[in-house]
NUGU-328144 format. One record per atom (N, C-alpha, C, O): residue number from 1; residue in three letters; atom name; x, y, z. Coordinates in nm, 4 decimals. Example, Ala and Ser with C-alpha at 12.3 -4.5 7.8 and 13.67 -1.06 7.14 Angstrom:
BEGIN
<pt nr="1" rest="Ala" atom="N" east="1.3190" north="-0.5690" up="0.7800"/>
<pt nr="1" rest="Ala" atom="CA" east="1.2300" north="-0.4500" up="0.7800"/>
<pt nr="1" rest="Ala" atom="C" east="1.3200" north="-0.3300" up="0.7800"/>
<pt nr="1" rest="Ala" atom="O" east="1.4236" north="-0.3319" up="0.8465"/>
<pt nr="2" rest="Ser" atom="N" east="1.2850" north="-0.2250" up="0.7080"/>
<pt nr="2" rest="Ser" atom="CA" east="1.3670" north="-0.1060" up="0.7140"/>
<pt nr="2" rest="Ser" atom="C" east="1.2900" north="0.0030" up="0.7870"/>
<pt nr="2" rest="Ser" atom="O" east="1.3409" north="0.1138" up="0.8039"/>
# end
This chain:
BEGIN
<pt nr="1" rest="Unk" atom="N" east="5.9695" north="1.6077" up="20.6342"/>
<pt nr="1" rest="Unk" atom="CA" east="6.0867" north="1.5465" up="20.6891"/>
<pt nr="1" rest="Unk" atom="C" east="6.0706" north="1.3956" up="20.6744"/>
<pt nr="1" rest="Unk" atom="O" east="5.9594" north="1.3432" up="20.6816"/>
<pt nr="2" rest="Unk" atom="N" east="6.2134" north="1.3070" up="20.6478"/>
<pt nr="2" rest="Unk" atom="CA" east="6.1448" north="1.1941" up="20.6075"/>
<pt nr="2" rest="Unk" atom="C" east="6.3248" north="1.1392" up="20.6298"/>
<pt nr="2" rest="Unk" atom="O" east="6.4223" north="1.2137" up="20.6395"/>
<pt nr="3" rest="Unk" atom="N" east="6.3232" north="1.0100" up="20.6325"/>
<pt nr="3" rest="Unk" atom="CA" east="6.4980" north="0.9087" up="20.6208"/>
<pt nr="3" rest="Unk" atom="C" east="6.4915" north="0.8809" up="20.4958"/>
<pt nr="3" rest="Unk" atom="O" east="6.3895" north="0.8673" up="20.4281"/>
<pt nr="4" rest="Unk" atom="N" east="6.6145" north="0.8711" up="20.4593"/>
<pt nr="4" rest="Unk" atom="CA" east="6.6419" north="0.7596" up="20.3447"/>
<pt nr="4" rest="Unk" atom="C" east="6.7416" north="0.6700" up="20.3709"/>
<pt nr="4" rest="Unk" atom="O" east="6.8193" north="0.6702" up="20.4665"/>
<pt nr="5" rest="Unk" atom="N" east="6.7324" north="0.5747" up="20.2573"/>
<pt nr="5" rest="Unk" atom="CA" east="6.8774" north="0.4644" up="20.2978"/>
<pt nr="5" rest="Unk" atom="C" east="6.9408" north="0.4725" up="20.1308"/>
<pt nr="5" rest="Unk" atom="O" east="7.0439" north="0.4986" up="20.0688"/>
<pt nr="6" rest="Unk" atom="N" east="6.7723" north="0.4221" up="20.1076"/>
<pt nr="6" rest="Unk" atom="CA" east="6.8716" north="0.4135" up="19.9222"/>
<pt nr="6" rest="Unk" atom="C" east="6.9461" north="0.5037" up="19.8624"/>
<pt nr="6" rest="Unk" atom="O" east="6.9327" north="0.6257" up="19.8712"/>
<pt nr="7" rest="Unk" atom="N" east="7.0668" north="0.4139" up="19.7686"/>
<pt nr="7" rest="Unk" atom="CA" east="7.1783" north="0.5161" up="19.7572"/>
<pt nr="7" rest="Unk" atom="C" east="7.2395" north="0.5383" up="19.8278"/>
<pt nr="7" rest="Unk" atom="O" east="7.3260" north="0.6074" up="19.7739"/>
<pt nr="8" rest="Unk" atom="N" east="7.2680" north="0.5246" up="19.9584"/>
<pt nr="8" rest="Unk" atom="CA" east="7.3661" north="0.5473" up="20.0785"/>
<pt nr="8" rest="Unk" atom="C" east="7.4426" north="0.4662" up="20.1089"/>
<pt nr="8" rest="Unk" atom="O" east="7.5194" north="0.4881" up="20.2026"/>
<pt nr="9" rest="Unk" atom="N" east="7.4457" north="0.3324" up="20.0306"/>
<pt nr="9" rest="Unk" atom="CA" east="7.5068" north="0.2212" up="20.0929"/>
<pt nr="9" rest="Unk" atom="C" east="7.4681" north="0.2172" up="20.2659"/>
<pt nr="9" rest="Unk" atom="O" east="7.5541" north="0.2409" up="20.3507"/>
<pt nr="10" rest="Unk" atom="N" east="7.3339" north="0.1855" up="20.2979"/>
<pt nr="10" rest="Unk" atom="CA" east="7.2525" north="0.1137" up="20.3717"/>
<pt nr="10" rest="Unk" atom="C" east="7.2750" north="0.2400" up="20.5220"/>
<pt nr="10" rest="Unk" atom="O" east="7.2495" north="0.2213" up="20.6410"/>
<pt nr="11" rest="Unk" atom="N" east="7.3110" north="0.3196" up="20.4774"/>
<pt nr="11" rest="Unk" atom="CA" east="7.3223" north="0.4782" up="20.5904"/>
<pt nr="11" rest="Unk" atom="C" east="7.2168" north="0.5401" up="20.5869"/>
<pt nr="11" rest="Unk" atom="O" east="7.1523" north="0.5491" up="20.4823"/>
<pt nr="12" rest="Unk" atom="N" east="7.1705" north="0.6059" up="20.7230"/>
<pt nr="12" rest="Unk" atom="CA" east="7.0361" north="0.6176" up="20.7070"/>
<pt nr="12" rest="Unk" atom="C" east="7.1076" north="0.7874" up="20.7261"/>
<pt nr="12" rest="Unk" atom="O" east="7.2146" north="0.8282" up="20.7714"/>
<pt nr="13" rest="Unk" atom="N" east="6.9622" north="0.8680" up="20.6538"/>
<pt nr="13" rest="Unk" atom="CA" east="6.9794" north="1.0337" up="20.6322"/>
<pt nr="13" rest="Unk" atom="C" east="6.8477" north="1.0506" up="20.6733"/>
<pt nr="13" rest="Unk" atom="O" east="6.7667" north="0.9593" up="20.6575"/>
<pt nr="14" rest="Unk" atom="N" east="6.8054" north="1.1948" up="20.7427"/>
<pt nr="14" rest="Unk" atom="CA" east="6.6969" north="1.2309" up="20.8167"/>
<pt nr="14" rest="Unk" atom="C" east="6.7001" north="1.3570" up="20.6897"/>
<pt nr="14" rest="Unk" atom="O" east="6.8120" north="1.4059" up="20.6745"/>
<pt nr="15" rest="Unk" atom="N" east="6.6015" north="1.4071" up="20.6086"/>
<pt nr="15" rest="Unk" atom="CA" east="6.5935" north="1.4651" up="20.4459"/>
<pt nr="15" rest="Unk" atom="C" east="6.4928" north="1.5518" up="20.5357"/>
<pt nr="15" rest="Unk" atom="O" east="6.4126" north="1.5006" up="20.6137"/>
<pt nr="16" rest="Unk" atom="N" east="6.5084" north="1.6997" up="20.5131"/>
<pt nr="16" rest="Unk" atom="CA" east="6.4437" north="1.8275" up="20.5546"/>
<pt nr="16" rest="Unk" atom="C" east="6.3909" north="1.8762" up="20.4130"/>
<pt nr="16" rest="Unk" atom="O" east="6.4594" north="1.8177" up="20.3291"/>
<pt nr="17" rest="Unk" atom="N" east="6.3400" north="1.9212" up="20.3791"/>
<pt nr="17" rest="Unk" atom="CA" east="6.2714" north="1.9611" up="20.2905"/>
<pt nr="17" rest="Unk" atom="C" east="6.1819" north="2.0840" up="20.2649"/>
<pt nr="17" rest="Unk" atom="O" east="6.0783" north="2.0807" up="20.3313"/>
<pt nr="18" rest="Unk" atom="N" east="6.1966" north="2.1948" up="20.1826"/>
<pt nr="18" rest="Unk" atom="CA" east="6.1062" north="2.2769" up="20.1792"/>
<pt nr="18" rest="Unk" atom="C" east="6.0841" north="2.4060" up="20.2523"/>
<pt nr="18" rest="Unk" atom="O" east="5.9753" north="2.4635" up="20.2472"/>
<pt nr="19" rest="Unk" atom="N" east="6.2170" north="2.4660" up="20.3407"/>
<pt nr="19" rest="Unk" atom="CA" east="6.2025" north="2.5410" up="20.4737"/>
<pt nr="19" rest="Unk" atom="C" east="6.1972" north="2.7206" up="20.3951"/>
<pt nr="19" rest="Unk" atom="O" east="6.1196" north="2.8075" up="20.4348"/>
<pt nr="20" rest="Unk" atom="N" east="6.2917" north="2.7386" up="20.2886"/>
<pt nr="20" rest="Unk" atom="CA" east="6.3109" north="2.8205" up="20.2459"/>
<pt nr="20" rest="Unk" atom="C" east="6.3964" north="2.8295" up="20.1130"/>
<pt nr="20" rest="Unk" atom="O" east="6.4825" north="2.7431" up="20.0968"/>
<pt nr="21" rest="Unk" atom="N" east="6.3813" north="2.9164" up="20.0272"/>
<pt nr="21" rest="Unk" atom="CA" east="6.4386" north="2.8894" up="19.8992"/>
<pt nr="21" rest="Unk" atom="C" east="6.6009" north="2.9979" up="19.9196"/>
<pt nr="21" rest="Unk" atom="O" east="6.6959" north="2.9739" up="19.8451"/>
<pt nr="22" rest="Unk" atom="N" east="6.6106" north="3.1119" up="20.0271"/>
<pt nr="22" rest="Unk" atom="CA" east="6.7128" north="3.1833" up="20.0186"/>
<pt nr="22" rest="Unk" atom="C" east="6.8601" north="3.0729" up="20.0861"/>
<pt nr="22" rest="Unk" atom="O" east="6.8755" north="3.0014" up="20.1851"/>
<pt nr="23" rest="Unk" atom="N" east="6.9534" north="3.1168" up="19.9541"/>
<pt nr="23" rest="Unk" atom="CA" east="7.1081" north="2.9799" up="20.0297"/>
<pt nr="23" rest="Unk" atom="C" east="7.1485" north="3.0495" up="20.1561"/>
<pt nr="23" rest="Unk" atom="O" east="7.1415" north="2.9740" up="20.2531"/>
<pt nr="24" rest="Unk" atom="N" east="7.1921" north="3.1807" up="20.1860"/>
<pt nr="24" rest="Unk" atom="CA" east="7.2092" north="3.2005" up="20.2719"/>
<pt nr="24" rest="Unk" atom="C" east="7.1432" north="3.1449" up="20.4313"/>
<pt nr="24" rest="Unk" atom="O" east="7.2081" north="3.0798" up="20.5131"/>
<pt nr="25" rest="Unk" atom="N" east="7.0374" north="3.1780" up="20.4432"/>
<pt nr="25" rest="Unk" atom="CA" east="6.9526" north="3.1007" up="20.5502"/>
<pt nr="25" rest="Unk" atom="C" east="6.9561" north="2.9592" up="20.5616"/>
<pt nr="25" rest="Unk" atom="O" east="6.9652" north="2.9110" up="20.6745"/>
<pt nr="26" rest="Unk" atom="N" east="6.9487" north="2.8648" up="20.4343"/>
<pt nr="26" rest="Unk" atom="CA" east="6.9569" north="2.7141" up="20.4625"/>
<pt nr="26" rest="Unk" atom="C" east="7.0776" north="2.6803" up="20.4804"/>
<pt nr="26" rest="Unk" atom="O" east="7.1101" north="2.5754" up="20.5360"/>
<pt nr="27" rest="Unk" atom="N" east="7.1923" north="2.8023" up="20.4158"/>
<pt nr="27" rest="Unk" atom="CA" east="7.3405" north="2.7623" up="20.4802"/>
<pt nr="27" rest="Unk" atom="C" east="7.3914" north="2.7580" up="20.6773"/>
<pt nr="27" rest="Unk" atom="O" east="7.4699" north="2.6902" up="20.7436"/>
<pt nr="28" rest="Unk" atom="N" east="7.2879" north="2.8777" up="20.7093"/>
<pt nr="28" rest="Unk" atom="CA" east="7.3099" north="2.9085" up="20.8477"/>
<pt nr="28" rest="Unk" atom="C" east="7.2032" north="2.7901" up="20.9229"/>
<pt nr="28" rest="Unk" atom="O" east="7.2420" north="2.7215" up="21.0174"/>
<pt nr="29" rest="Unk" atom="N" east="7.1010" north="2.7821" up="20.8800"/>
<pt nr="29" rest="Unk" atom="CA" east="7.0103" north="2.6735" up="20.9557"/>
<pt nr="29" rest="Unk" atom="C" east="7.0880" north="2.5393" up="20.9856"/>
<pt nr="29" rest="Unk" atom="O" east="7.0848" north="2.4724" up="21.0889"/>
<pt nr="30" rest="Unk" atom="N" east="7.1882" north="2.5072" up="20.8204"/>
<pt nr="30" rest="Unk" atom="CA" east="7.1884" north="2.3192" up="20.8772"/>
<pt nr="30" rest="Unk" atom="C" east="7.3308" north="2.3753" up="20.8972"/>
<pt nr="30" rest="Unk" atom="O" east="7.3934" north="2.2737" up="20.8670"/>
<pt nr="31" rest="Unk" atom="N" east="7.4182" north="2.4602" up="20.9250"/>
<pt nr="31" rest="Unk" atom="CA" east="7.5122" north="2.4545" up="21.0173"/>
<pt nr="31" rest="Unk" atom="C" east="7.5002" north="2.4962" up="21.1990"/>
<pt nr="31" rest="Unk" atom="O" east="7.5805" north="2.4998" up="21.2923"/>
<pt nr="32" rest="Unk" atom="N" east="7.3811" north="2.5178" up="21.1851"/>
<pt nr="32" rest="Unk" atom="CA" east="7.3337" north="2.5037" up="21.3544"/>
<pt nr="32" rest="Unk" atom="C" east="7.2555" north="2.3952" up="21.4064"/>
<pt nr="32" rest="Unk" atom="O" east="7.2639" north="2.3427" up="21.5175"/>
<pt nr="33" rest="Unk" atom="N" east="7.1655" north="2.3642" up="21.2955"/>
<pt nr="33" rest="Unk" atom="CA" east="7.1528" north="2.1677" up="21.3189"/>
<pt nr="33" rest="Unk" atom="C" east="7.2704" north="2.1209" up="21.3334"/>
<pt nr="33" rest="Unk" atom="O" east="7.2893" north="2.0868" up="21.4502"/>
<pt nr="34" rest="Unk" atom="N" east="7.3591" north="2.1040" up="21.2654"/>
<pt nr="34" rest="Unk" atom="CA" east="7.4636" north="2.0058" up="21.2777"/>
<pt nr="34" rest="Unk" atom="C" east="7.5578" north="2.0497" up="21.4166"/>
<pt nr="34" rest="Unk" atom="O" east="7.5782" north="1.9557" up="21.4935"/>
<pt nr="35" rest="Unk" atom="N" east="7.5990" north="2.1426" up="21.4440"/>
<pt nr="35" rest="Unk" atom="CA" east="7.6403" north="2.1926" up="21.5838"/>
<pt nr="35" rest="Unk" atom="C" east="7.5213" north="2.1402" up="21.6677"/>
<pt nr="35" rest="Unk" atom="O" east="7.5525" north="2.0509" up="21.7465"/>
<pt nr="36" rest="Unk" atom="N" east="7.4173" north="2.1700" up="21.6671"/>
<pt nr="36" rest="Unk" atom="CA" east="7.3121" north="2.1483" up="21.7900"/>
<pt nr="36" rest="Unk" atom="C" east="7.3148" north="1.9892" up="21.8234"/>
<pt nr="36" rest="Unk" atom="O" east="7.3101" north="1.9394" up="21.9358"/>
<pt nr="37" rest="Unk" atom="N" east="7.3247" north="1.9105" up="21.6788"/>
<pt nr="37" rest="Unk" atom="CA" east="7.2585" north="1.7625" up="21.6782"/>
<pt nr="37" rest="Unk" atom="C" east="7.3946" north="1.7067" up="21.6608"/>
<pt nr="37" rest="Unk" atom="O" east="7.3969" north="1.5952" up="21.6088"/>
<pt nr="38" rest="Unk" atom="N" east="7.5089" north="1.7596" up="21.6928"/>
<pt nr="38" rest="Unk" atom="CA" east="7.7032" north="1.7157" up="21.6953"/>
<pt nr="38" rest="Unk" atom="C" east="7.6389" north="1.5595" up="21.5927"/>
<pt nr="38" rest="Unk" atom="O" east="7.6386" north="1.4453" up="21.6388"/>
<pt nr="39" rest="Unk" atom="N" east="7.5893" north="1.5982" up="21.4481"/>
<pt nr="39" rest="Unk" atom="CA" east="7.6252" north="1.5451" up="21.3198"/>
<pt nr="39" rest="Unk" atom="C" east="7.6738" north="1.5852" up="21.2272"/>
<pt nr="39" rest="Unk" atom="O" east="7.7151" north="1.7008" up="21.2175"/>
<pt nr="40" rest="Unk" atom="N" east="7.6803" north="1.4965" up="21.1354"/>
<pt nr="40" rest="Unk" atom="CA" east="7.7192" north="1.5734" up="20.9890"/>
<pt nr="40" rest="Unk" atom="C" east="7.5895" north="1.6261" up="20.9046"/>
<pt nr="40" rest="Unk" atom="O" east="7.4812" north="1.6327" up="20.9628"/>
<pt nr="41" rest="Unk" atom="N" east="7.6014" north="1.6657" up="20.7592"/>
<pt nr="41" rest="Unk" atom="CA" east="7.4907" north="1.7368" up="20.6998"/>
<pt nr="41" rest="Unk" atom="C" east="7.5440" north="1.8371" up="20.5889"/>
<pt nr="41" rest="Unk" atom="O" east="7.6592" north="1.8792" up="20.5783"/>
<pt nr="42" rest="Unk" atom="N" east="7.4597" north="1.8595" up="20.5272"/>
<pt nr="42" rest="Unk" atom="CA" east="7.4928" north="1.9888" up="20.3964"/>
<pt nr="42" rest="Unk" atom="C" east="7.3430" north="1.9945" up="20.3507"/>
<pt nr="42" rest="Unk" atom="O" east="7.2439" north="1.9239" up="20.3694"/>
<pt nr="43" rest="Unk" atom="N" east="7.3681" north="2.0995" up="20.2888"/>
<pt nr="43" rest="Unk" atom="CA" east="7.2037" north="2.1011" up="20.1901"/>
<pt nr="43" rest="Unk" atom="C" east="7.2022" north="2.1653" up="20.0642"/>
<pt nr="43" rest="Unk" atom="O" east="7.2495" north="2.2789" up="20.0584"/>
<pt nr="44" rest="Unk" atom="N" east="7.1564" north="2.1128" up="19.9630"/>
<pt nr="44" rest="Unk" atom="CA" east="7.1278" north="2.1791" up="19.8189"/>
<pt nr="44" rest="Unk" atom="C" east="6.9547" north="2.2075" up="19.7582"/>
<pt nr="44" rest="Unk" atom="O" east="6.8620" north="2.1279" up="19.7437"/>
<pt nr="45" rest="Unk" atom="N" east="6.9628" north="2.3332" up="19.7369"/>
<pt nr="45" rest="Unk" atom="CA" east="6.8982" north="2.3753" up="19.6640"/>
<pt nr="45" rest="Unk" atom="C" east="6.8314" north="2.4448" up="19.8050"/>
<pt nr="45" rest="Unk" atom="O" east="6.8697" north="2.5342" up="19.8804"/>
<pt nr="46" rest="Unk" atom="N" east="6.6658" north="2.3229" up="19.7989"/>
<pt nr="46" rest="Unk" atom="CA" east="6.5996" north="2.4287" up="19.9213"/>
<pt nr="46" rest="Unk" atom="C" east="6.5886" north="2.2467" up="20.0428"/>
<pt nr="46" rest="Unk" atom="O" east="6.4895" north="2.1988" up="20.0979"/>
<pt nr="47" rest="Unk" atom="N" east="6.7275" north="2.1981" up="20.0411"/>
<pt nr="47" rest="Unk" atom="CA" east="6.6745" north="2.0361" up="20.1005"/>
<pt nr="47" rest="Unk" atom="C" east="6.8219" north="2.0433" up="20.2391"/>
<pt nr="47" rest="Unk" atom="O" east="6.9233" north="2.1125" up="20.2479"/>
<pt nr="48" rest="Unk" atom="N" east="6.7777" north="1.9633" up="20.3029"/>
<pt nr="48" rest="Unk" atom="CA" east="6.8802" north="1.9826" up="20.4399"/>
<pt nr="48" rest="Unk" atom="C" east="6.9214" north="1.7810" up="20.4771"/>
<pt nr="48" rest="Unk" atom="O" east="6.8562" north="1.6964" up="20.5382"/>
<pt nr="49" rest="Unk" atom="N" east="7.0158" north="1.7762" up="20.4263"/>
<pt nr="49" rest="Unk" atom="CA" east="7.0513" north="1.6541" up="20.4378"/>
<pt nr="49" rest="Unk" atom="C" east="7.1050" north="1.5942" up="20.5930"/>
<pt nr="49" rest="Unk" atom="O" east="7.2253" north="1.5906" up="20.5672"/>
<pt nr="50" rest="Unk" atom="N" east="7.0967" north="1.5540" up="20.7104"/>
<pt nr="50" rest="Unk" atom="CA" east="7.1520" north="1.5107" up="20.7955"/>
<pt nr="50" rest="Unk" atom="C" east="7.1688" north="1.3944" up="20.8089"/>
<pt nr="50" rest="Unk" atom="O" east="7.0810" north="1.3119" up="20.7834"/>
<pt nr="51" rest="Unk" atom="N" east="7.2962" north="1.3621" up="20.8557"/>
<pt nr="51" rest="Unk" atom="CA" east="7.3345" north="1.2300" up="20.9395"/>
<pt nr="51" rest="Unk" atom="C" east="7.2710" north="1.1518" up="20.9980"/>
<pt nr="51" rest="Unk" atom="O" east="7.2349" north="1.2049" up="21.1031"/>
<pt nr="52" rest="Unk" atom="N" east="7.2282" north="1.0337" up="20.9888"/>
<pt nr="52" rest="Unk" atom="CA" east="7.1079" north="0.9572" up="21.0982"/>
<pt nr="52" rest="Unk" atom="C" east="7.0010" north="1.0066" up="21.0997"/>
<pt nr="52" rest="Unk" atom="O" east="6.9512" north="1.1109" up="21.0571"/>
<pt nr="53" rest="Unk" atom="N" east="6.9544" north="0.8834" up="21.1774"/>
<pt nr="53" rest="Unk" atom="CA" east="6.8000" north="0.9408" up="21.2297"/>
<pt nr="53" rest="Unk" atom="C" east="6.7790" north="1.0400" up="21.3109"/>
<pt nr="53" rest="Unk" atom="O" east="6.7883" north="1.0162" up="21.4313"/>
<pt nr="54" rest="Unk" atom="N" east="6.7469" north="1.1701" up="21.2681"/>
<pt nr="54" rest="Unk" atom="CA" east="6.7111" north="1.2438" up="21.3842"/>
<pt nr="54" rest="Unk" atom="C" east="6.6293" north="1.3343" up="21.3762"/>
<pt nr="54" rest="Unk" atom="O" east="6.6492" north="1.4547" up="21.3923"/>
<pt nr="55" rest="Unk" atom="N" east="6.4979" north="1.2605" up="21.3414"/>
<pt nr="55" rest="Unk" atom="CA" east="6.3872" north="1.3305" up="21.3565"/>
<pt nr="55" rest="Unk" atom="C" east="6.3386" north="1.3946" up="21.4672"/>
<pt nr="55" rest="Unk" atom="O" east="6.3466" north="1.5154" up="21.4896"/>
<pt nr="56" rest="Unk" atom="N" east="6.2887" north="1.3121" up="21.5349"/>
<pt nr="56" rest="Unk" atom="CA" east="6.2703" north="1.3488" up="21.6794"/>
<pt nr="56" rest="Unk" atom="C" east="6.3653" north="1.4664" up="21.7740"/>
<pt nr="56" rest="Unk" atom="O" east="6.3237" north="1.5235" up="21.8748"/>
<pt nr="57" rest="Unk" atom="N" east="6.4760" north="1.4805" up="21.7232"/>
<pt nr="57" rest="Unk" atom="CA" east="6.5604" north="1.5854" up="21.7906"/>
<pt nr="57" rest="Unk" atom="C" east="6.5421" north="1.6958" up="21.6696"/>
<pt nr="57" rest="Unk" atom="O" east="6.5528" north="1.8101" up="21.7143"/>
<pt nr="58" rest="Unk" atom="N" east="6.5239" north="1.6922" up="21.5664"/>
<pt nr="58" rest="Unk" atom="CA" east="6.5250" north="1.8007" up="21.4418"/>
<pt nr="58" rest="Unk" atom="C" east="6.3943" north="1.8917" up="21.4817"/>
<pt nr="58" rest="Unk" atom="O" east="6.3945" north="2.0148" up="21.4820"/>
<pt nr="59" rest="Unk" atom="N" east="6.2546" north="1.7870" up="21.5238"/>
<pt nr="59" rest="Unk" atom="CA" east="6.1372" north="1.8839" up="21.5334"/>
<pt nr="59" rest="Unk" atom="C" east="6.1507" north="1.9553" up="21.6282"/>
<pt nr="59" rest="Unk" atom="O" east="6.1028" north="2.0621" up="21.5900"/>
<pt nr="60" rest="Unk" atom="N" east="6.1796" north="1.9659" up="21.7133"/>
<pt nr="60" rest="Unk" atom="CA" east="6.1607" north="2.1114" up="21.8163"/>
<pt nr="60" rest="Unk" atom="C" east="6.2482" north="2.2022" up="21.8090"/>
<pt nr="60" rest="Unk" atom="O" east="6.2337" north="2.3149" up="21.8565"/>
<pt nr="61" rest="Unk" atom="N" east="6.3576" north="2.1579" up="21.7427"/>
<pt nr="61" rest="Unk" atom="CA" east="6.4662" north="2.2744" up="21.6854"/>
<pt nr="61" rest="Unk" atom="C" east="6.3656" north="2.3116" up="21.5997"/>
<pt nr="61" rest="Unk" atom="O" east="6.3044" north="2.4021" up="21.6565"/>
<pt nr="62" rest="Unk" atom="N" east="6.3322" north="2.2960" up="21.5267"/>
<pt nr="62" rest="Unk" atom="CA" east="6.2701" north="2.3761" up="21.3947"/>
<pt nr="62" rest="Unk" atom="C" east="6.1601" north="2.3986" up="21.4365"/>
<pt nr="62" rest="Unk" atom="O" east="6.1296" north="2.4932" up="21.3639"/>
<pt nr="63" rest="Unk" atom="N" east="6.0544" north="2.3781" up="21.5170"/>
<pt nr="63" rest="Unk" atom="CA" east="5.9450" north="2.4266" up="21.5682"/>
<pt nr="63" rest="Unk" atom="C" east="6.0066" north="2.5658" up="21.7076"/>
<pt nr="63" rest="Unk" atom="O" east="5.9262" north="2.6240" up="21.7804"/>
<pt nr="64" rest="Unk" atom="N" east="6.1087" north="2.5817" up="21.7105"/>
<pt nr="64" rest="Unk" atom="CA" east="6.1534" north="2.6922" up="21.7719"/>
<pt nr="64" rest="Unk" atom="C" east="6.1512" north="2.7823" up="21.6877"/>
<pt nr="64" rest="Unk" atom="O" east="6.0697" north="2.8731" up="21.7040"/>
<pt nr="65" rest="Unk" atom="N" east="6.2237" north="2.7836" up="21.5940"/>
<pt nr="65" rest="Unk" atom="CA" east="6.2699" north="2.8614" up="21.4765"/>
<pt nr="65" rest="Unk" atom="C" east="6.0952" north="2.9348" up="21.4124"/>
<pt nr="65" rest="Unk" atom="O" east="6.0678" north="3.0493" up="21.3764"/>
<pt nr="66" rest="Unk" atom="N" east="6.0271" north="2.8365" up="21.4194"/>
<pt nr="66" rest="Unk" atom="CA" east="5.8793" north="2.9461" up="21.3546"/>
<pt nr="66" rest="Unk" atom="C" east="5.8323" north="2.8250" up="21.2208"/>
<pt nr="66" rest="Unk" atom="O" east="5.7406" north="2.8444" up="21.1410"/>
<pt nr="67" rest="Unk" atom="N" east="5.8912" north="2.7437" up="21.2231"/>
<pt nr="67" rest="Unk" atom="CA" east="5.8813" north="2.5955" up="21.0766"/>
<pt nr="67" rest="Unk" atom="C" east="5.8069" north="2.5450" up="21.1455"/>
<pt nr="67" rest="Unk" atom="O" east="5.8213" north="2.5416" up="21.2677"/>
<pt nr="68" rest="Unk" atom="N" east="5.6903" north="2.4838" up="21.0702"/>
<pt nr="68" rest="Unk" atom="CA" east="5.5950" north="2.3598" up="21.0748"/>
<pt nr="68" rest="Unk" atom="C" east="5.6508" north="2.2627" up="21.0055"/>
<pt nr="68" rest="Unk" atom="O" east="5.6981" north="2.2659" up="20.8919"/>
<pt nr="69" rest="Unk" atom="N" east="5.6389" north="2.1409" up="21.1115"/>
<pt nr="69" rest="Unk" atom="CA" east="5.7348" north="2.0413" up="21.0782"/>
<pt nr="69" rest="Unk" atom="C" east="5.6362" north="1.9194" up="21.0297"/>
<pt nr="69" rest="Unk" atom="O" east="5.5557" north="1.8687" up="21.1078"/>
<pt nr="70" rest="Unk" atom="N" east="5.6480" north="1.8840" up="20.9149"/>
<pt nr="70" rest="Unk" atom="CA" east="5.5160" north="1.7405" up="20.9083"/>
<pt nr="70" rest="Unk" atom="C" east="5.6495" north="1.5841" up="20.8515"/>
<pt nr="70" rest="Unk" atom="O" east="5.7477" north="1.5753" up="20.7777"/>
<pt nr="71" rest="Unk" atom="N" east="5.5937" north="1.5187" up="20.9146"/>
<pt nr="71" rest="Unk" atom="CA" east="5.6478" north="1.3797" up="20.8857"/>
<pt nr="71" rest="Unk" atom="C" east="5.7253" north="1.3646" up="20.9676"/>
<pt nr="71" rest="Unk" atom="O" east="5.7894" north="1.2597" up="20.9734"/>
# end
């Protein structure tokens, strides 16, 4: 898990990475992040893009779920 700015025109994104390769599941995961964390978000391939910084609120959602969360 990690932010970015570059490329965003200076917007910061909290970048998930790596949770699972099936679309179905990363479709249902970051539409319950984004309900849970009332942001925006999408994800391609096996990556979970969110709105802002929100690391700190992302890890214990996903350390519920059964994910080891690093960064």
């Amino acid at each position: 898990m990690r932010i970015e700015k570059q490329g965003r025109a200076g917007k910061t994104v909290t970048v998930v990475e790596g949770l699972t390769r099936e679309k179905r599941l990363m479709a249902e995961l970051t539409t319950e992040l984004r309900r849970t964390l009332a942001t925006g978000g999408t994800f391609k391939e096996r990556t979970i893009f969110l709105q802002g910084d929100v690391r700190e609120r992302v890890r214990p959602l996903l350390a519920a779920k059964g994910f080891t969360v690093k960064g």
